[in-house]
N, C-alpha and C positions, 0 to 999 in steps of 0.2 A: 543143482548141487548134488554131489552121488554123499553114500552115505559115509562113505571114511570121514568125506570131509565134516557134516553134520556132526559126526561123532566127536572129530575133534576141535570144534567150535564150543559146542558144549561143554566137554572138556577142559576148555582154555574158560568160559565163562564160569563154572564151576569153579576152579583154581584163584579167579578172580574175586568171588565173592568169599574164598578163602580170606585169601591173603593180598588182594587190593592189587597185587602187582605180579606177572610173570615175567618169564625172560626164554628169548630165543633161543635158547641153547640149550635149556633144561626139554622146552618143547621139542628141539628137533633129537634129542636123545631119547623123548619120553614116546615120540612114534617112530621114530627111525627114519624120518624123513626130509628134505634137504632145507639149505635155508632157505632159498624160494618159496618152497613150500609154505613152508612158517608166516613168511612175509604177505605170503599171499591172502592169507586167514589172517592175519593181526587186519588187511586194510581192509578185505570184505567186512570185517567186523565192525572197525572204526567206521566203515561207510555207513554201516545199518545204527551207526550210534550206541554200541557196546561198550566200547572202551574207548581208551587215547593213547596211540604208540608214540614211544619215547626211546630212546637208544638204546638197544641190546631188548627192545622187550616192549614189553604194555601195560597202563593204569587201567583200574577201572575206572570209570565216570559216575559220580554220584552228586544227584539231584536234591539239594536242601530245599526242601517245599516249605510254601511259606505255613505257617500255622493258619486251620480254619478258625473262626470263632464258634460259642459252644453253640450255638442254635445251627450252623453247617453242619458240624457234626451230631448233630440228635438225630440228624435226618439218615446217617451214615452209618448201617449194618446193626439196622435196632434189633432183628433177630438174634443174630450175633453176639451183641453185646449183652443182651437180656443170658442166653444162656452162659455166657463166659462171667456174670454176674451170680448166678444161679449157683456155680460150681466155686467160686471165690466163698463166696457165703458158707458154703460147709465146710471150707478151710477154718473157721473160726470157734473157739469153744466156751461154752458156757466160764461169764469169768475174767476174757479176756479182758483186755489194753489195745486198742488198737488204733491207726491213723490209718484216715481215708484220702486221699489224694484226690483234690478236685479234678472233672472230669466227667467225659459222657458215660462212658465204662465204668470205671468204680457208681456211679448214679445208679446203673441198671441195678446193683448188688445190694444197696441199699433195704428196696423191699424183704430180702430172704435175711434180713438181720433180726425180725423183729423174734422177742421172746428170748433172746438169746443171754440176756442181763450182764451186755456189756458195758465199755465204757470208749468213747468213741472220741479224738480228735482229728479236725479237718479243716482245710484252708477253702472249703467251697464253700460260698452263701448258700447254694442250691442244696446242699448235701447236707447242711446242718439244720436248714428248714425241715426237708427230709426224714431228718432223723432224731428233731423235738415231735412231730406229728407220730411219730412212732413209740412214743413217751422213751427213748434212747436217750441216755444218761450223755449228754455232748457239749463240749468245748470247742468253741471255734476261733481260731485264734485272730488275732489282731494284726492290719497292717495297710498296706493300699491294696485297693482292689483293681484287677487287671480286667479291664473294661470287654475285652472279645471275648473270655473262658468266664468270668466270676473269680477268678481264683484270689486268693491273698497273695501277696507276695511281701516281698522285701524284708528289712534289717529288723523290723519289730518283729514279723514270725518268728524269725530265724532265733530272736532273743526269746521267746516264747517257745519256741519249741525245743531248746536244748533244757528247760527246765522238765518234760516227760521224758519214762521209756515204758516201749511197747512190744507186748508178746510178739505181735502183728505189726506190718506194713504194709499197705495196697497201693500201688503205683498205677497210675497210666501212663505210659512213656508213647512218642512218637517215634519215635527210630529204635530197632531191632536189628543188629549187625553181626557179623560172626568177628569182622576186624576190629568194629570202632566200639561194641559195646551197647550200651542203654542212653537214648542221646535222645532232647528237645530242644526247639527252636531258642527258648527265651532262657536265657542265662542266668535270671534271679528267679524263674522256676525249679531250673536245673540243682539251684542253690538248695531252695526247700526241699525236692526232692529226695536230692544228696542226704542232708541231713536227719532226715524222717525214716530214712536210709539205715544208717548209722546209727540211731536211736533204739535199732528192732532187734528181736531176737531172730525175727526172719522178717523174709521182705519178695512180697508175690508180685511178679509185673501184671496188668490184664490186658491182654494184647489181640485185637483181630486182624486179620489177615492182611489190613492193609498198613501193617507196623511190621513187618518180616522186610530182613533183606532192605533195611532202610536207614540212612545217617541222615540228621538234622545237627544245628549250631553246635549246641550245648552236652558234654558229657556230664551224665548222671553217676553211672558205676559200670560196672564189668559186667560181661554176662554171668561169671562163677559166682560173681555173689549174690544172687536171685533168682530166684523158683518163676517160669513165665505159665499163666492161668491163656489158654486159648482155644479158639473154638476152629486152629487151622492148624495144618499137619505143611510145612514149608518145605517143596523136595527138597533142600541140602538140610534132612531132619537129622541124619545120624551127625554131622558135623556140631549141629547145634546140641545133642544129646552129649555130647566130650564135654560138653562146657557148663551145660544145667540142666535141670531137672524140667521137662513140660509136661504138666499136664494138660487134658485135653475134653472139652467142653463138646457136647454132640447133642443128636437131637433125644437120645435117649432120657439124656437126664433132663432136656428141655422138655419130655412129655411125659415125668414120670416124678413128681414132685416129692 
């Protein structure tokens, strides 16, 4: 493969993680080159499992992964998570109101809460444990517990938690998209999440590297409406920078307490 081609492979995949869909016509204007051409890069692509052409152009392909349960993912970028926890933590000010979002990520953040004399609601068994052992002033709210995460869920949270609001919101989300948004597998997480959401005066996602450039079931919110906490820099960064605010977790502040 010479390099024009490469180039405009990229390009088209690039476009794709844009906006989900291109079209041959925009492409063979955008290099000045024929339809053949075009055709020929949409199938190489679709051969290598890129995308899916369809008339006048091409989808992207996107993989809803099934949700791991929380003990798979403990085992899953605990560096990571520890400092993308680390740097969430001094988002928070002596004072606050704040809702933790169950999760292996919001869990790492937990320890750098302590002393901080807040007040803390959370749908995790594991997080509220967490953060009585911490003498952390905590509510945890009530509802069925979802057996692979810990998490709470359902219609009792949701009744429970429109009764708080909070300075703060700490999210874990599975999917990070530039199309689709903030998005998880299970649709009455999606629910709480939403509404813990909406409760906040802000609201941080904590996301590693392996939630970039990803769609799952369930929408959460927009990317505009949330600040993402991570310890990855995703090349299509400037794209993601139009829409929100990242900050960026590294080992600096992982070795400099």
């Amino acid at each position: 493969m010479d390099m024009l081609t490469e180039e405009r492979h990229a390009y088209i995949l690039n476009l794709l993680q844009q906006d989900g869909i291109v079209k041959s016509q925009n492409l063979m204007h955008q290099f000045s080159c024929s339809e053949s051409t075009i055709r020929r890069d949409l199938a190489q692509l679709e051969d290598a499992g890129e995308l899916r052409r369809i008339h006048g152009g091409a989808k992207r392909i996107y993989q809803l992964d099934e949700e791991l349960t929380a003990s798979e993912k403990s085992f899953k970028s605990i560096q990571e998570k520890e400092m993308i926890g680390k740097l969430a933590a001094s988002l928070i000010d002596v004072n606050d109101f704040i809702f933790v979002d169950a999760g292996t990520t919001t869990l790492a953040m937990i320890p750098y809460l302590k002393d901080k004399n807040i007040i803390v609601v959370t749908n995790g068994i594991g997080h509220a444990s967490l953060l009585a052992d911490q003498h952390i002033q905590t509510f945890l709210v009530g509802g069925k517990i979802k057996h692979s995460t810990k998490a709470i869920i359902g219609a009792n949270s949701l009744h429970e938690l429109k009764n708080y609001r909070f300075n703060k919101t700490l999210l874990g989300m599975n999917g990070i998209d530039l199309a689709f948004g903030c998005t998880t597998p299970d649709p009455e997480e999606a629910a709480l999440k939403k509404l813990a959401h909406q409760q906040a005066a802000a609201t941080f996602l904590l996301a590693d590297q392996t939630k970039w450039n990803k769609v799952t079931f369930a929408k959460v919110c927009e990317l505009e409406e949330v600040s993402i906490v991570t310890d990855y820099i995703p090349s299509n960064l400037q794209h993601y920078r139009e829409k929100t605010t990242i900050l960026e977790a590294n080992d600096d502040l992982h070795n400099n307490p």
